[in-house]
C-alpha positions as CSV (number, residue, x, y, z in Angstrom):
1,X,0.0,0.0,0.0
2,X,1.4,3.4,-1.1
3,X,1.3,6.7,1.0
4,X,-1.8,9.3,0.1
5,X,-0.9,11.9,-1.5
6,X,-0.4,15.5,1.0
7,X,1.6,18.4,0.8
8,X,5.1,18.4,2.1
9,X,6.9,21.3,4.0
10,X,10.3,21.5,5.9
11,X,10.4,25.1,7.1
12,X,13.8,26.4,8.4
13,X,12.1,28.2,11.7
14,X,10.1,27.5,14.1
15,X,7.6,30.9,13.5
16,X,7.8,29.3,9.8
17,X,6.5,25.7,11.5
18,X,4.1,27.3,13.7
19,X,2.9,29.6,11.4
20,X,1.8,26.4,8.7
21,X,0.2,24.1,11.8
22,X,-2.1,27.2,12.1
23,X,-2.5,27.8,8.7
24,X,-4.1,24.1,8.3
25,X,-6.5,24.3,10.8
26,X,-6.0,21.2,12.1
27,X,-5.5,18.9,8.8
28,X,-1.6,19.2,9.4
29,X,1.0,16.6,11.3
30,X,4.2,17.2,12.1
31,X,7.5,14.1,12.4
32,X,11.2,14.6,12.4
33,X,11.6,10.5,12.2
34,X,8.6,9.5,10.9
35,X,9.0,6.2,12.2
36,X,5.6,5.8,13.6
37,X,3.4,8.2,11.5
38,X,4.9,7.0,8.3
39,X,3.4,3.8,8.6
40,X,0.3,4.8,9.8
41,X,0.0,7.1,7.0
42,X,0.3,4.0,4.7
43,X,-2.1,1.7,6.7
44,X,-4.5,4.7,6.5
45,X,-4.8,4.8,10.1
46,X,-4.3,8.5,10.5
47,X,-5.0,11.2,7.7
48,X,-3.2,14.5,7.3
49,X,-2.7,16.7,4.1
50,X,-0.2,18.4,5.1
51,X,3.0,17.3,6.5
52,X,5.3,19.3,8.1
53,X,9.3,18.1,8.7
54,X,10.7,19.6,11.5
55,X,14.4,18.1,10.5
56,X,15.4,21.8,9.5
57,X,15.1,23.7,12.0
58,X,18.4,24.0,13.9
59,X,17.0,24.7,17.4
60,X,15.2,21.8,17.9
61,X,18.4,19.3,17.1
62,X,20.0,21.0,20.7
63,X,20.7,19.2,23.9
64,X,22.2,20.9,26.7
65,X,22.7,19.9,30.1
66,X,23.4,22.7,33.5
67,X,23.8,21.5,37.0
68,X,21.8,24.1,38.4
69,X,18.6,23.8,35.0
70,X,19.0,19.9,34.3
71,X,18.4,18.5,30.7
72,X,17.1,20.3,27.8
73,X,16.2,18.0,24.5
74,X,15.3,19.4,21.6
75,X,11.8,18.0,19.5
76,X,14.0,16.3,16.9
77,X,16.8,14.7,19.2
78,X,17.1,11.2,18.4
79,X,16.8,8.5,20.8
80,X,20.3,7.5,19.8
81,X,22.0,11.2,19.9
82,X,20.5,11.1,23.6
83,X,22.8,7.8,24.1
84,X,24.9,10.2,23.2
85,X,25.5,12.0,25.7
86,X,27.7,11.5,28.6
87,X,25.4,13.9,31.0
88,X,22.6,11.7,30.2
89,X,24.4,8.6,30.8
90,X,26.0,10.2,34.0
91,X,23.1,12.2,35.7
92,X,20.1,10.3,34.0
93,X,21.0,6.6,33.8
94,X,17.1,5.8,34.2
95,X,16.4,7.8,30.8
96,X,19.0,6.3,29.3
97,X,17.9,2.9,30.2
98,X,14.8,3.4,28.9
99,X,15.8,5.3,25.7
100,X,17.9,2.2,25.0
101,X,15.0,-0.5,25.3
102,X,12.9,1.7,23.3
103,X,12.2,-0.4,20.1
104,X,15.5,-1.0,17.3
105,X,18.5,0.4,16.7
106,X,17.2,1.5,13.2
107,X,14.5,2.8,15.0
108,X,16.5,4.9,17.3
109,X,19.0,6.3,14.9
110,X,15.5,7.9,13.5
111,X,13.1,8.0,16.1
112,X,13.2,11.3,18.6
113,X,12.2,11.4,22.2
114,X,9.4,14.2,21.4
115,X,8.0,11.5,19.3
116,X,7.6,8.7,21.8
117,X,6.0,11.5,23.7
118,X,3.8,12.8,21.0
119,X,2.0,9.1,20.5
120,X,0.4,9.3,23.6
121,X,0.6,5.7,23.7
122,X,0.0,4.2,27.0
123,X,3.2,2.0,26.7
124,X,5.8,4.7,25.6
125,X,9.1,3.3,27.2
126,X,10.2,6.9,27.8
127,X,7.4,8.8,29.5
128,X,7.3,7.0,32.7
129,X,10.3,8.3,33.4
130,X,9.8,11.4,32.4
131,X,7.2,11.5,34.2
132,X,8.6,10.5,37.9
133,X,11.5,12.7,37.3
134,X,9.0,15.7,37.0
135,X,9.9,16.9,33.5
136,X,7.9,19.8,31.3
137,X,7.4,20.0,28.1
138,X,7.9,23.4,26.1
139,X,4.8,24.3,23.8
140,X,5.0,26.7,21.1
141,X,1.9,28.1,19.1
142,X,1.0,31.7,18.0
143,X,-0.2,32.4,21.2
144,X,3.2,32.2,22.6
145,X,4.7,29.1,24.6
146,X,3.4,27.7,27.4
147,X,5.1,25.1,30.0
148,X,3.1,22.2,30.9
149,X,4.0,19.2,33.4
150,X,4.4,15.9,31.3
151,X,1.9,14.4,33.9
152,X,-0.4,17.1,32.4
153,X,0.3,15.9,28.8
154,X,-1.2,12.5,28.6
155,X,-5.7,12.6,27.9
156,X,-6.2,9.0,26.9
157,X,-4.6,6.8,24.2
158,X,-3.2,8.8,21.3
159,X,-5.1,11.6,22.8
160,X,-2.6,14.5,24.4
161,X,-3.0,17.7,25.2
162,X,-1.7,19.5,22.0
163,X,-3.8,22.1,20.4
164,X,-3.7,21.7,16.5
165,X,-1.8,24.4,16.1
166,X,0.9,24.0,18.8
167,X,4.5,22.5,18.6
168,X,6.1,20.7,21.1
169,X,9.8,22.5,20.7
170,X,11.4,21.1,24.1
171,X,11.5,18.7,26.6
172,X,13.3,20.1,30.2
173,X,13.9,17.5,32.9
174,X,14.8,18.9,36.4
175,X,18.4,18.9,37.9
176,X,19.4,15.3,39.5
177,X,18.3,16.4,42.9
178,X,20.7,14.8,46.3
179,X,20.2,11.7,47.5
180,X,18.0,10.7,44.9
181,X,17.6,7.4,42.7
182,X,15.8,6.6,39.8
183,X,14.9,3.5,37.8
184,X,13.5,2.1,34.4
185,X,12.2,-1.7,33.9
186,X,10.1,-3.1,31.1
187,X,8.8,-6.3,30.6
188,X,8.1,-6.8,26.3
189,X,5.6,-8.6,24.7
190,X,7.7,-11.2,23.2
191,X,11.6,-9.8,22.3
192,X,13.5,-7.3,24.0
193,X,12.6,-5.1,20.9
194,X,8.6,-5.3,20.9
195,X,6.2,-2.5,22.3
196,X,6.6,-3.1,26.3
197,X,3.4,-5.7,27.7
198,X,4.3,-3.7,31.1
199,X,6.9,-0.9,32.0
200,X,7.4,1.7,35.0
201,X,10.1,4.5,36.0
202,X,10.8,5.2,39.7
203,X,11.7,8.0,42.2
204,X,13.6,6.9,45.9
205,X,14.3,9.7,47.8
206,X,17.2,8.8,50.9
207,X,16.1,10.4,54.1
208,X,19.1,9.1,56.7
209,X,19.0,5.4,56.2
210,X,15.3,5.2,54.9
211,X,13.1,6.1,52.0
212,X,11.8,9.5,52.6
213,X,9.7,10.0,49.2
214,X,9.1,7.9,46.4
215,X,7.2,8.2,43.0
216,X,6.1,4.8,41.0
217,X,4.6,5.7,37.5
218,X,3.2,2.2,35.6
219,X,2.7,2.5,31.6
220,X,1.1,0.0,28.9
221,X,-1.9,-0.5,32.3
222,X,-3.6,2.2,31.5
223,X,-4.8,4.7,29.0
224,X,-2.0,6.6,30.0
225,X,0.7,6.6,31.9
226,X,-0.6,6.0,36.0
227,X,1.0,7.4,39.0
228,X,0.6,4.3,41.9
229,X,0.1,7.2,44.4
230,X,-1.3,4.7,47.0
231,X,2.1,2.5,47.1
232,X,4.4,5.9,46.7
233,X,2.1,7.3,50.4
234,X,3.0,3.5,51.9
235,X,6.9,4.3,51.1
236,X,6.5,7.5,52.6
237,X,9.4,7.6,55.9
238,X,9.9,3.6,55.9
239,X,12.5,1.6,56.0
240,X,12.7,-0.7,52.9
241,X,13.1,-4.5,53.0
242,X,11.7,-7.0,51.2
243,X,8.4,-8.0,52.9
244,X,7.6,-3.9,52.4
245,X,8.5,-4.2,48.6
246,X,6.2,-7.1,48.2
247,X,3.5,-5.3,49.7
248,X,4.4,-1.8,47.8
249,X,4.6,-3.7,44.8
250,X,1.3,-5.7,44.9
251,X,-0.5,-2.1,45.9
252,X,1.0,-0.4,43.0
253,X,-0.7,-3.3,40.8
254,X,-4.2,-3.0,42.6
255,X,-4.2,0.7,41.1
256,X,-3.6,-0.4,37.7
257,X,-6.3,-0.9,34.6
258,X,-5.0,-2.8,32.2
259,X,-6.9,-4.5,29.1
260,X,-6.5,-7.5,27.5
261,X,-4.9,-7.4,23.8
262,X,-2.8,-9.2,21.4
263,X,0.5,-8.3,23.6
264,X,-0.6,-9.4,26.5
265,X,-3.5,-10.5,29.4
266,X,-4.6,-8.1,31.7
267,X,-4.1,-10.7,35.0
268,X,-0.6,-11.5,34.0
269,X,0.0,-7.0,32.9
270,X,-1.2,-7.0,36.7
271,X,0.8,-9.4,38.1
272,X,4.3,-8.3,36.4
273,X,3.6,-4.7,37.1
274,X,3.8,-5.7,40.5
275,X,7.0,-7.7,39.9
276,X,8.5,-4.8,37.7
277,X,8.0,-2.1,40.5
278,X,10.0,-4.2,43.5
279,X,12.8,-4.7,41.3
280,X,12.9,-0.8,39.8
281,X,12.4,0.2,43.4
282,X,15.7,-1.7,44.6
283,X,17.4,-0.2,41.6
284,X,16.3,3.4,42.3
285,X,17.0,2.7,46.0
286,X,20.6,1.6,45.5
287,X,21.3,4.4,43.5
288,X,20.2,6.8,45.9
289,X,22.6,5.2,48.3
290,X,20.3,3.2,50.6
291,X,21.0,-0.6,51.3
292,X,18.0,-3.0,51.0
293,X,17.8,-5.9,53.0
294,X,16.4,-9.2,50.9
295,X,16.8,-7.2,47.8
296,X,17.3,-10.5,46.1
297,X,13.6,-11.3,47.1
298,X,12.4,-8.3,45.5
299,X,14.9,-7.8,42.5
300,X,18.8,-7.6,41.6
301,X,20.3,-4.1,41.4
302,X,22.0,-2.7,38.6
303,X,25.2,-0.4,38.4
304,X,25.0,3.2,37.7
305,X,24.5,6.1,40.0
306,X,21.9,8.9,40.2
């Protein structure tokens, strides 16, 4: 099946960008990969005549990285330029974890970060993360730009909260704060590079020799991206050990919704997101410098420091 016909722009500005989503009133996508929308294109799944490539534009190709701001990512950084980076590998290990499991390698030397956000699929590898460590996302229309928190971003399944004639320009994820840890962990469908069945990012905050705050975000058991806020109030000021892992873990399920489909059951979704957030949470912890007693019960650590 061939691609319908549209018209094609690749403006050099971003005013020039913005200016064209407005001017289609809604009939216009944007892609700097295209390796989801593409596809979809061809399957006749989504319709657009217009489509604007952002590839030009020189500001949006920029990473930078400040102690004191955090991470920047431009809209068309590429999962692999991100790899990249020895900040990223250094300050974010958990982004970098999950930017690596996203998908192929071909996919990543052409798929951008912006993108996996821009889906709005429920099981984007790299918004949980995202989403614990508190990031915003930069919006640009002819209005002006506007922050909004990536928690905010996320309406339902392919559903986000993008007006038709805005442009997500940059992504801006907080400082690594002290005493802090933070984890990725999928569990694919089938092969390491299928759409994740189950994944989750994770916050552990050290307070002394205990977990003083924690943030557990669950995606693909949902219709977006879920916050477990009852099992991150439980690991408010505790002590962590195993028993209070299994516990954590199995309330972190119980807030879950997941849906039976093609990749997976919802009973077993449930049961592994359980499984998935005791072993992120030992990860996170160990990075944030805490020892966990029984960890092998709950899950192995990995290296890396945040």
């Amino acid at each position: 099946m061939s691609l319908p016909h549209f018209a094609y722009f690749a403006p050099r500005t971003l005013d020039e960008a913005v200016a064209l989503l407005a001017s289609a009133r809604g009939r216009a996508r944007v892609f700097a990969g295209g390796t989801d929308l593409l596809p979809r294109l061809e399957k006749r799944l989504v319709r657009a005549e217009t489509l604007v490539d952002l590839k030009r534009i020189p500001e949006l190709r920029s990473i930078s990285f400040d102690k004191t701001s955090g991470l920047t990512i431009g809209a068309t950084v590429r999962l692999a330029d991100l790899l990249e980076v020895p900040e990223v590998q250094r300050y974010y290990p958990a982004m970098a974890d999950a930017a690596s499991q996203t998908a192929t390698v071909q996919i990543r030397n052409m798929g951008t970060l912006a993108g996996n956000v821009c889906n709005g699929s429920p099981c984007a590898d790299c918004a949980p993360v995202l989403i614990a460590r508190g990031a915003h996302l930069a919006l640009r229309s002819p209005r002006g730009e506007r922050l909004l928190p990536i928690g905010e971003f996320f309406k339902g399944p392919g559903d986000i909260a993008l007006e038709p004639d805005e442009l997500l320009v940059r992504i801006h994820v907080p400082p690594p704060p002290p005493f802090t840890g933070f984890a990725f962990a999928k569990l694919p469908a089938r092969t390491h590079v299928d759409v994740s069945a189950v994944n989750v990012g994770v916050m552990v905050v050290r307070k002394g020799q205990a977990c003083g705050e924690a943030r557990i975000v669950l995606g693909a058991v949902g219709p977006i991206p879920l916050r477990a806020h009852k099992a991150e109030a439980r690991l408010a000021d505790v002590t962590l050990g195993a028993n209070l892992l299994q516990e954590v873990g199995q309330l972190a399920a119980s807030e879950t919704k997941p849906i039976d489909d093609v990749r997976s059951s919802a009973a077993y979704r449930r049961a592994m997101a359980a499984v998935l957030v005791r072993r992120a949470l030992v990860v996170a912890a160990t990075r944030a410098g805490l020892t966990v007693p029984g960890a092998a019960a709950a899950g192995d650590p990995t290296g890396g420091s945040e």
